[in-house]
VMD Tcl script that draws the C-alpha trace (Angstrom):
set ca {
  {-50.56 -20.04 -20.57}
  {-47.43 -19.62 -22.84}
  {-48.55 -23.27 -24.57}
  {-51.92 -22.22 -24.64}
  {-50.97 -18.96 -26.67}
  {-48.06 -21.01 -28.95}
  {-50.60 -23.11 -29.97}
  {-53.09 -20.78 -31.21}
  {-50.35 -18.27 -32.61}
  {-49.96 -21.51 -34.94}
  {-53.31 -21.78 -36.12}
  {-53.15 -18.69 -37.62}
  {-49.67 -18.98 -39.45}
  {-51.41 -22.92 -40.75}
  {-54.36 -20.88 -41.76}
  {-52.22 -18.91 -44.56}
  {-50.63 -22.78 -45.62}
  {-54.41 -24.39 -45.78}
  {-55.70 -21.39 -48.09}
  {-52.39 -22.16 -49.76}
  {-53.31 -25.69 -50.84}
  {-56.51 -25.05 -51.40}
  {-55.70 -22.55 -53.98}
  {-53.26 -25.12 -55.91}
  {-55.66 -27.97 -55.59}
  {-58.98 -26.21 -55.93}
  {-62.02 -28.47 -57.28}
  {-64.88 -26.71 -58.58}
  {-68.72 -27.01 -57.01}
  {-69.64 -29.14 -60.05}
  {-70.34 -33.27 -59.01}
  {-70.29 -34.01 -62.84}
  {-66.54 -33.03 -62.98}
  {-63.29 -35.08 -61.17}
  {-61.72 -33.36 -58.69}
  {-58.68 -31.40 -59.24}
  {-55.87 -33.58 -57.96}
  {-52.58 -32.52 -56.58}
  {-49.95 -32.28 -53.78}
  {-51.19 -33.44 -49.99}
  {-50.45 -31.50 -47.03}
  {-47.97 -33.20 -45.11}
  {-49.92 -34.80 -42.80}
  {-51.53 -36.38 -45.26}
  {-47.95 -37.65 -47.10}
  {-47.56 -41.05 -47.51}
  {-43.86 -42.78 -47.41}
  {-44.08 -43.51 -51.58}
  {-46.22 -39.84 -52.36}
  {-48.77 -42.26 -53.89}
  {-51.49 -40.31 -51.96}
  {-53.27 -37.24 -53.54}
  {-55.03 -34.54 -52.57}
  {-57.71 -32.15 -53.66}
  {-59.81 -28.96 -52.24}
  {-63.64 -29.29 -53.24}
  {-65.89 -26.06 -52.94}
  {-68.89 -26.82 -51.41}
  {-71.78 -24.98 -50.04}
  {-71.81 -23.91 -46.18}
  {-75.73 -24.60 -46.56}
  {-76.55 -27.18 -48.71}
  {-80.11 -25.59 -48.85}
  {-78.46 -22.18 -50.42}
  {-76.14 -23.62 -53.02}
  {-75.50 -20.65 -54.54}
  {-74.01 -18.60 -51.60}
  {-71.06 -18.90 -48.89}
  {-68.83 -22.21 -50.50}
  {-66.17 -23.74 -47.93}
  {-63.57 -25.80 -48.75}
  {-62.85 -30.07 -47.98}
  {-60.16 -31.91 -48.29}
  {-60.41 -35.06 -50.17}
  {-57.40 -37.77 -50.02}
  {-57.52 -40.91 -52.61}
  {-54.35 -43.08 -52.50}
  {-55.11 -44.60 -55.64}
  {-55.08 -48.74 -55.83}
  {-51.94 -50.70 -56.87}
  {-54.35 -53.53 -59.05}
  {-55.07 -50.99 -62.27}
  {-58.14 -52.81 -62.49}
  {-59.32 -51.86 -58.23}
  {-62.86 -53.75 -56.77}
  {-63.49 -50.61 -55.30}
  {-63.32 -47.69 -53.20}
  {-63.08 -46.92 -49.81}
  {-64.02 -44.17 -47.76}
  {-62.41 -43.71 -44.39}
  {-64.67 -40.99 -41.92}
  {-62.82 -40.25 -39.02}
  {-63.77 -39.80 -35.28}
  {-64.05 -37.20 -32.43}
  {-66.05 -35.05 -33.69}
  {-63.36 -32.81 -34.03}
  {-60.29 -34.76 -35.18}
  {-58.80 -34.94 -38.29}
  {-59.25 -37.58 -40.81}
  {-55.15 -37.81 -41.04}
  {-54.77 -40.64 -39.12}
  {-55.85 -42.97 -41.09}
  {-53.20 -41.55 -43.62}
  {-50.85 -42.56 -41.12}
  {-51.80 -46.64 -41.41}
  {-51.71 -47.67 -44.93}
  {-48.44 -49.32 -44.23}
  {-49.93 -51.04 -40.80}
  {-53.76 -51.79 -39.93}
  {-55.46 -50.54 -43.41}
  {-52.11 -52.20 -45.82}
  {-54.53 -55.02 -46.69}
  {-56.95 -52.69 -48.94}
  {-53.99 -50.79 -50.58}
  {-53.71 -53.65 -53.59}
  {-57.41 -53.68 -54.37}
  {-59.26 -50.66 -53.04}
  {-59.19 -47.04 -54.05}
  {-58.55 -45.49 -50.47}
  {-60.72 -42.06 -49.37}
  {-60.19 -40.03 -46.91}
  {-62.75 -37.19 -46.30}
  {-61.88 -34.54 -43.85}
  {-65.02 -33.20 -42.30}
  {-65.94 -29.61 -42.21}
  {-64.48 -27.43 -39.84}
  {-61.67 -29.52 -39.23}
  {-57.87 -30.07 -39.75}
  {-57.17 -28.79 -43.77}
  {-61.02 -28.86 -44.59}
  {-62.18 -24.80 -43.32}
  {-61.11 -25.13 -39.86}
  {-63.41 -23.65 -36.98}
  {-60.66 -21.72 -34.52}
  {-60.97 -19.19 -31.76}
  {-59.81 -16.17 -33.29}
  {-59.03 -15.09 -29.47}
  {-56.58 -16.11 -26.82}
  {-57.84 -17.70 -23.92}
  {-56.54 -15.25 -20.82}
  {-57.62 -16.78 -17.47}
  {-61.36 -16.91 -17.39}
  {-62.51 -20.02 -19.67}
  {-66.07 -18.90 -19.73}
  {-65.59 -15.57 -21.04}
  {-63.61 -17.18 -23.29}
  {-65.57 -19.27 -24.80}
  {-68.27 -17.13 -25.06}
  {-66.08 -14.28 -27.57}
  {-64.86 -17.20 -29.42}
  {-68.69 -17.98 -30.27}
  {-69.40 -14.31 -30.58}
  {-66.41 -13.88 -33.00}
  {-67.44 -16.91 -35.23}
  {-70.74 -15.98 -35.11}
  {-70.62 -12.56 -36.25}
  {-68.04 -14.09 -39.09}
  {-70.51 -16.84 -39.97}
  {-73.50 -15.64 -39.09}
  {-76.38 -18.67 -38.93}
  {-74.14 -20.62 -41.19}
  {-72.01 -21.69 -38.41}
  {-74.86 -24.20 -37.38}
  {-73.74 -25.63 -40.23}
  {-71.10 -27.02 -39.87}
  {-73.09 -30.64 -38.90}
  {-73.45 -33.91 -39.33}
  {-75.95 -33.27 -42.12}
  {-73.31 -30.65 -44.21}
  {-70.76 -33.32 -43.62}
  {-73.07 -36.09 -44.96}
  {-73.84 -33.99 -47.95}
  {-70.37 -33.34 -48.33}
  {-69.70 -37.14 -48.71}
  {-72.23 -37.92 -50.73}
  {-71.06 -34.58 -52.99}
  {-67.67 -36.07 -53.13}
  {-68.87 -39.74 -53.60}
  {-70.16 -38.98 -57.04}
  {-67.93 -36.59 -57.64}
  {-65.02 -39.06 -57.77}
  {-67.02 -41.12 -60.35}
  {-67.07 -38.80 -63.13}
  {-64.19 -41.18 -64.76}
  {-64.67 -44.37 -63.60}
  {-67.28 -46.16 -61.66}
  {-66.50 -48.04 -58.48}
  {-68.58 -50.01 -55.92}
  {-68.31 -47.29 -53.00}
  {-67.90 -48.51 -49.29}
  {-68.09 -46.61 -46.32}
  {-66.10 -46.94 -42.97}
  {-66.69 -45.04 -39.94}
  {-65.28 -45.63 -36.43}
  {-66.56 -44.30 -33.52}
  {-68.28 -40.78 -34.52}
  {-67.86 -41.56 -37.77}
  {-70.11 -44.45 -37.29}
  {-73.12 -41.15 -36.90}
  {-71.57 -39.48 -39.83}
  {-71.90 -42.75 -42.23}
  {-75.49 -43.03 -40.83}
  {-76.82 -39.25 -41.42}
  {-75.32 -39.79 -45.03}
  {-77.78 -43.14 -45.06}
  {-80.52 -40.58 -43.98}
  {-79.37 -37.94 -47.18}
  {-78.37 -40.51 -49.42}
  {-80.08 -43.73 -49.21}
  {-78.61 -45.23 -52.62}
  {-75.23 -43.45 -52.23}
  {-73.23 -46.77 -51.28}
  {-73.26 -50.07 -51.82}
  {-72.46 -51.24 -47.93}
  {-71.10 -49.54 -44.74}
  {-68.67 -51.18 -42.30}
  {-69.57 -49.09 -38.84}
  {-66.59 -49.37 -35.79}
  {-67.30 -48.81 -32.55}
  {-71.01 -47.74 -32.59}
  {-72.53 -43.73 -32.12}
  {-76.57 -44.46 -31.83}
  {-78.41 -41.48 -33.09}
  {-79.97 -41.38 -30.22}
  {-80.23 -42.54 -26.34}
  {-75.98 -41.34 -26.21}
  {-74.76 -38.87 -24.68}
  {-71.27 -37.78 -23.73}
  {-72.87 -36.84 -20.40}
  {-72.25 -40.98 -19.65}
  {-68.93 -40.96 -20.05}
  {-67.91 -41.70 -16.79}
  {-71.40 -43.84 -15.89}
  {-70.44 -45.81 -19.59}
  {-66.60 -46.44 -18.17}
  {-67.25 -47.97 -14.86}
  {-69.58 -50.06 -16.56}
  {-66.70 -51.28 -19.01}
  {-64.15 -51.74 -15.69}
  {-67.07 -54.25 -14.37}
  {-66.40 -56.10 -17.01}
  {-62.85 -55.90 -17.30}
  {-63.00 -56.97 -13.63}
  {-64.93 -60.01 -14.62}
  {-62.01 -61.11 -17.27}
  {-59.92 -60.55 -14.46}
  {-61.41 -62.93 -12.12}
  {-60.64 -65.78 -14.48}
  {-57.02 -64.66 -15.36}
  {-55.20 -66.96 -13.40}
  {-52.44 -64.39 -12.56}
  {-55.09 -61.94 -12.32}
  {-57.46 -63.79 -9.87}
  {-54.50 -64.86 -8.05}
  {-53.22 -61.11 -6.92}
  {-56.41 -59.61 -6.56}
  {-58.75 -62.32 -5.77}
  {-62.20 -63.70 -6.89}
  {-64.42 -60.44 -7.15}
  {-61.84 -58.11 -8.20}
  {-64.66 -55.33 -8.68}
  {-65.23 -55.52 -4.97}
  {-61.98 -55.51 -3.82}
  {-60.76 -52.41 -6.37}
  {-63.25 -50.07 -5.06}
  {-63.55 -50.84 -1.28}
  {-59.15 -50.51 -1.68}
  {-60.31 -46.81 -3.42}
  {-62.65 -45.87 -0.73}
  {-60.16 -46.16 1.63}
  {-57.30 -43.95 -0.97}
  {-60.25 -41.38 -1.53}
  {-60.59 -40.98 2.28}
  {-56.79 -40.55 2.63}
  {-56.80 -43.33 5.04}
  {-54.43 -45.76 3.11}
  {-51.28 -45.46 1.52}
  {-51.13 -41.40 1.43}
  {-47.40 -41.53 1.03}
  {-47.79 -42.36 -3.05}
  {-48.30 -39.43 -5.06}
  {-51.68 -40.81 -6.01}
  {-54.44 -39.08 -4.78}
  {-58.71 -39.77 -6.19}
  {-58.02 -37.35 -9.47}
  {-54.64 -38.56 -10.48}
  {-56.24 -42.66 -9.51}
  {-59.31 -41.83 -11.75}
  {-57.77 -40.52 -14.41}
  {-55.49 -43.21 -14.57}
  {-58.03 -46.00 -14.72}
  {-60.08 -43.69 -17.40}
  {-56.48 -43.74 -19.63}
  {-55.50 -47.38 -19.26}
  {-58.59 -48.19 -19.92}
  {-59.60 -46.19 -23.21}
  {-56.13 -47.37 -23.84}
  {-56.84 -51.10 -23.05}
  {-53.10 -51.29 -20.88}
  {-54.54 -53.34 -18.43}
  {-50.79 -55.16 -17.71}
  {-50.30 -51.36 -15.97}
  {-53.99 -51.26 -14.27}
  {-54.21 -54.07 -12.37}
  {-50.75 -54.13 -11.07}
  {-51.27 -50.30 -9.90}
  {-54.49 -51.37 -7.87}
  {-52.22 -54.93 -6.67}
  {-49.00 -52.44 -5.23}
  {-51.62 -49.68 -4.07}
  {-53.45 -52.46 -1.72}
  {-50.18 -53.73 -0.53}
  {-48.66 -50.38 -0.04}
  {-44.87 -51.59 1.60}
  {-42.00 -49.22 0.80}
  {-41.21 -51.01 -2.44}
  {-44.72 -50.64 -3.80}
  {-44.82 -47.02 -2.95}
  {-41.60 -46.26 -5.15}
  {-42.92 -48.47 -8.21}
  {-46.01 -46.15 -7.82}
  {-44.49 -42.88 -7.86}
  {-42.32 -43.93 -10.29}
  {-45.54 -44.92 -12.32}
  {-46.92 -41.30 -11.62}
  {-44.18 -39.24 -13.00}
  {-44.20 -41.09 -16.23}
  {-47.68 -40.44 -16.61}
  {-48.17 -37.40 -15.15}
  {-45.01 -35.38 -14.73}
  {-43.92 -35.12 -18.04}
  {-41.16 -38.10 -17.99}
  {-43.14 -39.94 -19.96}
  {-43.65 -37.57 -22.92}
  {-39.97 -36.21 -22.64}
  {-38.81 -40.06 -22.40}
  {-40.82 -40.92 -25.99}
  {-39.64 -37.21 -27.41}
  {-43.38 -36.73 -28.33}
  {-43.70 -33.65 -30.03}
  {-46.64 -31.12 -30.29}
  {-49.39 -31.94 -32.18}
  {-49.78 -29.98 -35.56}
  {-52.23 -27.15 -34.65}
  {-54.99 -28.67 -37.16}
  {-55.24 -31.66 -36.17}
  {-58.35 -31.13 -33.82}
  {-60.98 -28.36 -33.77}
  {-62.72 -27.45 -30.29}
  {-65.12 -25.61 -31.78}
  {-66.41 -28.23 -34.66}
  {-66.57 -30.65 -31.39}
  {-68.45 -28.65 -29.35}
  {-71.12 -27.74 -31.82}
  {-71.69 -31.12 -33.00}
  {-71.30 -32.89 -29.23}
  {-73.26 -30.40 -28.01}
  {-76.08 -30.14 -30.30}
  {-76.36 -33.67 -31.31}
  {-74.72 -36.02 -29.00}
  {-76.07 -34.84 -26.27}
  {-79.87 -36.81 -25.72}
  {-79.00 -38.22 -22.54}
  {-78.34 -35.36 -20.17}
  {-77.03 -35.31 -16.56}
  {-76.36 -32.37 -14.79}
  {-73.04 -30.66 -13.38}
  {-74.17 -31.70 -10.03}
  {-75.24 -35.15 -10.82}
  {-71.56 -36.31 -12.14}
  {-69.57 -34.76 -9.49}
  {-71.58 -36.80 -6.94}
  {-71.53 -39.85 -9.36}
  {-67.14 -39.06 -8.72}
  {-67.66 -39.17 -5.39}
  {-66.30 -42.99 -5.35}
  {-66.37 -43.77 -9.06}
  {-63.68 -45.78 -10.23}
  {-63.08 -43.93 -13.26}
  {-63.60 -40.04 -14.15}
  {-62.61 -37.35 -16.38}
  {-60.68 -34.88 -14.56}
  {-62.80 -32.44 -12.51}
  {-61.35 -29.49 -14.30}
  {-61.80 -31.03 -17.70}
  {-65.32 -31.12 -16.62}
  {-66.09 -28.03 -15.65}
  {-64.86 -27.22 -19.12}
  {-67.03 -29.29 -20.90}
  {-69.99 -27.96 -18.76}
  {-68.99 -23.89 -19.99}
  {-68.57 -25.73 -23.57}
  {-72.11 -26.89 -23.47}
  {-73.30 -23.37 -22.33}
  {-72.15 -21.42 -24.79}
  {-72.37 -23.80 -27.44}
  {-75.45 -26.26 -27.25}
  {-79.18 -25.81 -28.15}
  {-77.17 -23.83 -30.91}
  {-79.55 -25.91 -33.59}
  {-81.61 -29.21 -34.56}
  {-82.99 -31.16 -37.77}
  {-85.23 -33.70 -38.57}
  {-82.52 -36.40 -37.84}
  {-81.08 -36.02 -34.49}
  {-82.39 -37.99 -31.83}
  {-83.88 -39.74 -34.45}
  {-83.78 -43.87 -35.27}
  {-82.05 -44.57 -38.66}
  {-83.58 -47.06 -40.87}
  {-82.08 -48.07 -44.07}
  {-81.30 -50.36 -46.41}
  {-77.55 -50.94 -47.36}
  {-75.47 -54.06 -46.36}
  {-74.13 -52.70 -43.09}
  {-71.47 -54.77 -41.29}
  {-71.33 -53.38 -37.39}
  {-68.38 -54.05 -35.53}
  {-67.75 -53.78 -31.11}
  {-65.45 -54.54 -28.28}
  {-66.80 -55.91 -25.68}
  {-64.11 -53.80 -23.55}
  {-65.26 -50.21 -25.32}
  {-65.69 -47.65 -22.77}
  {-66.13 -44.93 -25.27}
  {-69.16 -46.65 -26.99}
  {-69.94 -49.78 -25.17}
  {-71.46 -52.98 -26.54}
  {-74.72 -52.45 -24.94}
  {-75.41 -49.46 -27.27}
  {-75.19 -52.14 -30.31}
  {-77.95 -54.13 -29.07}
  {-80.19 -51.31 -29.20}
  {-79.23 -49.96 -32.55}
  {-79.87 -53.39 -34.21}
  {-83.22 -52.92 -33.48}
  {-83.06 -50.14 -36.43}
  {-81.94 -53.20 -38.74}
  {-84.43 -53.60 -41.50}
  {-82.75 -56.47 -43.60}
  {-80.82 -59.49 -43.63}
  {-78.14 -58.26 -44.91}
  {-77.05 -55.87 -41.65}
  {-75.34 -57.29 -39.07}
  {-73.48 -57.25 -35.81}
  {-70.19 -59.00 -34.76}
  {-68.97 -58.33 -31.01}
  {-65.09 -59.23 -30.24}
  {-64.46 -60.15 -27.21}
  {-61.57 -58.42 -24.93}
  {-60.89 -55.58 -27.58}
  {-61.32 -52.08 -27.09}
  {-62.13 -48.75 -29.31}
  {-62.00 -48.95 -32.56}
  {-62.38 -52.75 -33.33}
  {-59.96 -52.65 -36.62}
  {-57.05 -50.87 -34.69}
  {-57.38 -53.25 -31.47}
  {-57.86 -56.22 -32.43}
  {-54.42 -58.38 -32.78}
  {-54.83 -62.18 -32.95}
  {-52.74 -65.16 -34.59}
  {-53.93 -65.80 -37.92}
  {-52.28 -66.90 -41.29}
  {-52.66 -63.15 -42.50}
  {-50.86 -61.25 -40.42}
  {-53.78 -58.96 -39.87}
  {-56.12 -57.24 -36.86}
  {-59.03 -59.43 -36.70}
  {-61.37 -56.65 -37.22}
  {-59.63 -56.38 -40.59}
  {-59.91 -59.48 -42.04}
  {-63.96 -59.66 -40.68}
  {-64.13 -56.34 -42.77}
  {-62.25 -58.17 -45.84}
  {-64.37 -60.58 -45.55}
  {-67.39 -58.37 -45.41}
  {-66.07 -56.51 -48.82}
  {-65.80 -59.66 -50.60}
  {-69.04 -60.70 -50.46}
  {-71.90 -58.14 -48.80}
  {-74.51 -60.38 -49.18}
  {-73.30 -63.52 -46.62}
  {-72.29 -63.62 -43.38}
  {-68.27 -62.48 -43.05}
  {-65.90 -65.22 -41.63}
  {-65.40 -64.94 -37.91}
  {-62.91 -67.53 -37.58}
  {-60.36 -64.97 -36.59}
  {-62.05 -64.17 -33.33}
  {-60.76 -67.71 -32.06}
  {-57.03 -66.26 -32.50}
  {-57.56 -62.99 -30.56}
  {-54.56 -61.81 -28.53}
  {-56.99 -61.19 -26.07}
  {-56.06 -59.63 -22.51}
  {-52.56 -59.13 -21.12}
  {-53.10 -58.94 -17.03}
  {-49.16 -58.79 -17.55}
  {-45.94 -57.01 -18.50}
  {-42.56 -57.77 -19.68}
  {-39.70 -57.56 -17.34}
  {-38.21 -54.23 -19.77}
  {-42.10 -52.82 -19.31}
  {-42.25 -53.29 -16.03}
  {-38.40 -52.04 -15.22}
  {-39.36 -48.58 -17.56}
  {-43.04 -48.05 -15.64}
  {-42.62 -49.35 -12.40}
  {-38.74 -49.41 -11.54}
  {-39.18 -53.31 -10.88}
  {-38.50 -56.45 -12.80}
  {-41.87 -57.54 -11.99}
  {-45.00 -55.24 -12.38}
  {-46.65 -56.90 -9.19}
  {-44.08 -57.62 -6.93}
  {-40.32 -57.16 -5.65}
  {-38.19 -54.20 -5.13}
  {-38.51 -51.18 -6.96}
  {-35.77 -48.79 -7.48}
  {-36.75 -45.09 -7.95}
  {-35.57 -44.20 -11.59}
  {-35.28 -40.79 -13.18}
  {-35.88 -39.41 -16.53}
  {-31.92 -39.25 -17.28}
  {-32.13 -43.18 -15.95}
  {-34.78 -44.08 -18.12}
  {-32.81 -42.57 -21.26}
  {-29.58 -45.15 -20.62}
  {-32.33 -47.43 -20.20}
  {-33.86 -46.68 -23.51}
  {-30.18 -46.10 -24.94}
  {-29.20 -50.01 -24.05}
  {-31.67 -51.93 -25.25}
  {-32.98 -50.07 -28.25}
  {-34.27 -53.45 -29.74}
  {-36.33 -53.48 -26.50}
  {-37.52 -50.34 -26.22}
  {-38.61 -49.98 -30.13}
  {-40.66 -53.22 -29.23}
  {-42.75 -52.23 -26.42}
  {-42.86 -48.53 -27.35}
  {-46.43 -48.74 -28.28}
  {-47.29 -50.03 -24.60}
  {-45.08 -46.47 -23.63}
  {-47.07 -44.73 -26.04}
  {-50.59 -45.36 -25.14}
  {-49.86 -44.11 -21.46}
  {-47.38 -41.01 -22.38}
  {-49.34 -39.50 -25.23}
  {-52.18 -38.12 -24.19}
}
mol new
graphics top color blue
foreach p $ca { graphics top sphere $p radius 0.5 }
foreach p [lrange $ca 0 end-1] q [lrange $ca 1 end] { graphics top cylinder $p $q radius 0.2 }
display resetview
């Protein structure tokens, strides 16, 4: 309760510092006139200050231009060649999450585009330093009622203009801001999206059907046969096929055998039913969410070593596993990495369950249907998280529609799509049907094989640039939208690690090896000499730490 409060006690003191900004960096509603360029908010800083930032006024209702204006937040980090071959916008996920991350990787994953490309980052509506949708209310032991006088509040503040802040206001808004940032100097305009940005980038297609001159879309959101409601259905599908990958991993295959699928969930039947190794601190939730983390995370070197030790269940195994737990979910973890609180804009609840709930919602199951589909799944959302995803939809869905959602988009740009094969969030299969939408040559679809979420950000591999595959397949896109990018890279794919590293291993499990030996029960004041020895070590395989603590 007391982090629940802090949290939202914070919100209101980053209100006053957003209206701040805004004020300083202020950009006229006028698309004929540059924006208004000036200081970023720090978590939109970049290491050399190149980046800037501005505040556009723009209308709640794009249909009533002349009433209620809101403020967004436009980033440019401006390109290093004076003379760029470019600009590119960057819409961010969720829906709900702000846009800073990508601020975060122009020294990593995006540093190949710095040199040439004007970079744009467009924070959507409602979110993070654009007007942020909040609870004005503290939540105080019944969610329901909770929710429902945070939509009462924001209702009676916004009226009917709260429906829109959409997909369509934040398409507008991008297409707004697109010209607006040509007033000076004209640029071919690109547009990525990753994951719901991939729905953002098309509903601007929809409102804007000349307003780019290709889109590069990450991890595809159809407009229509998705659903949140699959979640769980959509990631046991993806641990099927990282089962498969599994059964012809040598060192895979060899601990857990020829039909790995099989074996994993007739091994949980017998955990769920509290008839095999009960003396863990696993139980169906904690097991569940696990497999839903690692893989969203794509940590399979953690997975499939939990399932090997869980099978086996000697004394050894049972101390690797609890020592597993506590990282994850007692805290050890977090306190280990000294991750700190998340600034209090950098997601909205409110923006996400308006737009989830209103437009990502055409395949529906009920309340009842996924808890029995939990019953022996083996991955699922925490029951409580769904029950509060369930009051979310109450209070918030069937809030509004349009002519686009649930609607096929057809359009003409150059369009470059881009999947994992290993995406539970938006799996492959969903591709496939949205090509059918494809009306020229000129869009297309590459699939990489063993990578996750977000196909730019997970795709390592061994190539002569240095770079994710996904990035240079994207380069290669940019260079020339009218041939078929280079796919050579997808031969040099990292791939799928069924394995850890003896340091890993020692920090997660308490063993040398993840699958087998003695374990040694470590604490969090044994993990910090740990960490305090081999900081080389620990610096090197923090990001493996990081995907399982920070969440």
């Amino acid at each position: 309760m007391y982090k629940v409060k802090t949290a939202l006690l914070g919100l209101s003191l980053f209100g006053c510092a957003t209206q701040a900004y805004a004020d300083a960096n202020s950009s006229e509603f006028n698309r004929y006139i540059n924006f208004n360029w000036g200081e970023c908010p720090s978590t939109f800083k970049t290491p050399d200050n190149r980046n800037l930032c501005s505040f556009a006024k723009v209308p709640v209702n794009w249909d009533k231009p002349n009433d209620q204006l809101i403020d967004i937040l436009v980033s440019k980090y401006p390109a290093k060649n004076p003379q760029p071959k470019g600009q590119i916008w960057f819409l961010q996920g969720g829906p709900g999450y702000s846009a800073s991350f990508y601020a975060t990787h122009y020294d990593t994953t995006l540093a190949q585009y710095k040199q040439d490309y004007d970079l744009y980052i467009l924070e959507h509506r409602g979110v993070g330093w654009s007007t942020h949708l909040a609870c004005p209310n503290q939540f105080e032991g019944d969610y329901a009622a909770y929710q429902q006088a945070c939509y009462d509040a924001l209702h009676q503040t916004w009226q009917d203009n709260l429906f829109h802040f959409n997909t369509t206001g934040a398409a507008k808004d991008l297409a707004y801001s697109i010209d607006k940032s040509k007033t000076t100097n004209w640029l071919p305009t690109y547009v990525y999206g990753a994951s719901y940005g991939t729905l953002w980038a098309q509903r601007f297609t929809q409102i804007a059907p000349q307003g780019a001159q290709a889109l590069i879309l990450d991890s595809i959101v159809p407009s229509k046969g998705f659903s949140l409601d699959l979640w769980d259905e959509n990631f046991n599908f993806i641990f099927d096929e990282l089962a498969q990958y599994c059964n012809q991993d040598p060192l895979c295959q060899s601990k857990l055998g020829n039909d790995s699928a099989k074996a994993i969930k007739e091994l949980l039947n017998k955990v769920y039913s509290q008839s095999h190794c009960s003396a863990t601190k696993f139980n169906q939730g904690t097991l569940q969410t696990l497999s839903t983390l690692l893989l969203m995370r794509s940590v399979e070197g953690v997975l499939m070593p939990t399932y090997y030790r869980l099978a086996r269940c000697n004394e050894d195994d049972v101390i690797a596993l609890n020592n597993l737990h506590q990282f994850l979910f007692e805290g050890v973890g977090r306190e280990l990495l000294e991750i700190k609180a998340k600034h209090p804009l950098n997601y909205s609840q409110v923006l996400s369950s308006l737009i989830v709930h209103n437009e990502i919602s055409h395949e529906q199951r009920s309340l009842t249907e996924r808890i029995e589909f939990c019953k022996d799944a083996v991955s699922c959302i925490p029951s409580d998280l769904l029950y509060a995803r369930y009051i979310q939809k109450g209070v918030w869905g069937n809030k509004y529609n349009s002519q686009f959602v649930y609607q096929d988009v057809h359009h003409y740009m150059p369009t470059l799509v881009l999947n994992g094969d290993l995406d539970p969030q938006t799996p492959h299969s969903y591709a496939y049907d949205f090509m059918r939408t494809f009306t020229n040559v000129n869009q297309r679809y590459v699939e990489f094989p063993q990578t996750a979420h977000a196909v730019i950000f997970e795709s390592p591999a061994d190539t002569n640039t240095g770079n994710n595959c996904g990035v240079d397949v994207m380069q290669s896109f940019l260079n020339n939208i009218w041939q078929q990018p280079n796919t050579d890279c997808i031969a040099q794919l990292n791939g799928l690690s069924f394995n850890l590293s003896a340091f890993e291993s020692k920090v997660l499990f308490g063993a040398d090896d993840a699958y087998e030996g003695r374990a040694q029960a470590i604490t969090l004041a044994s993990l910090k000499q740990l960490k305090l020895e081999n900081p080389a070590l620990f610096k090197a395989y923090s990001d493996t730490f990081m995907r399982l603590a920070d969440f």
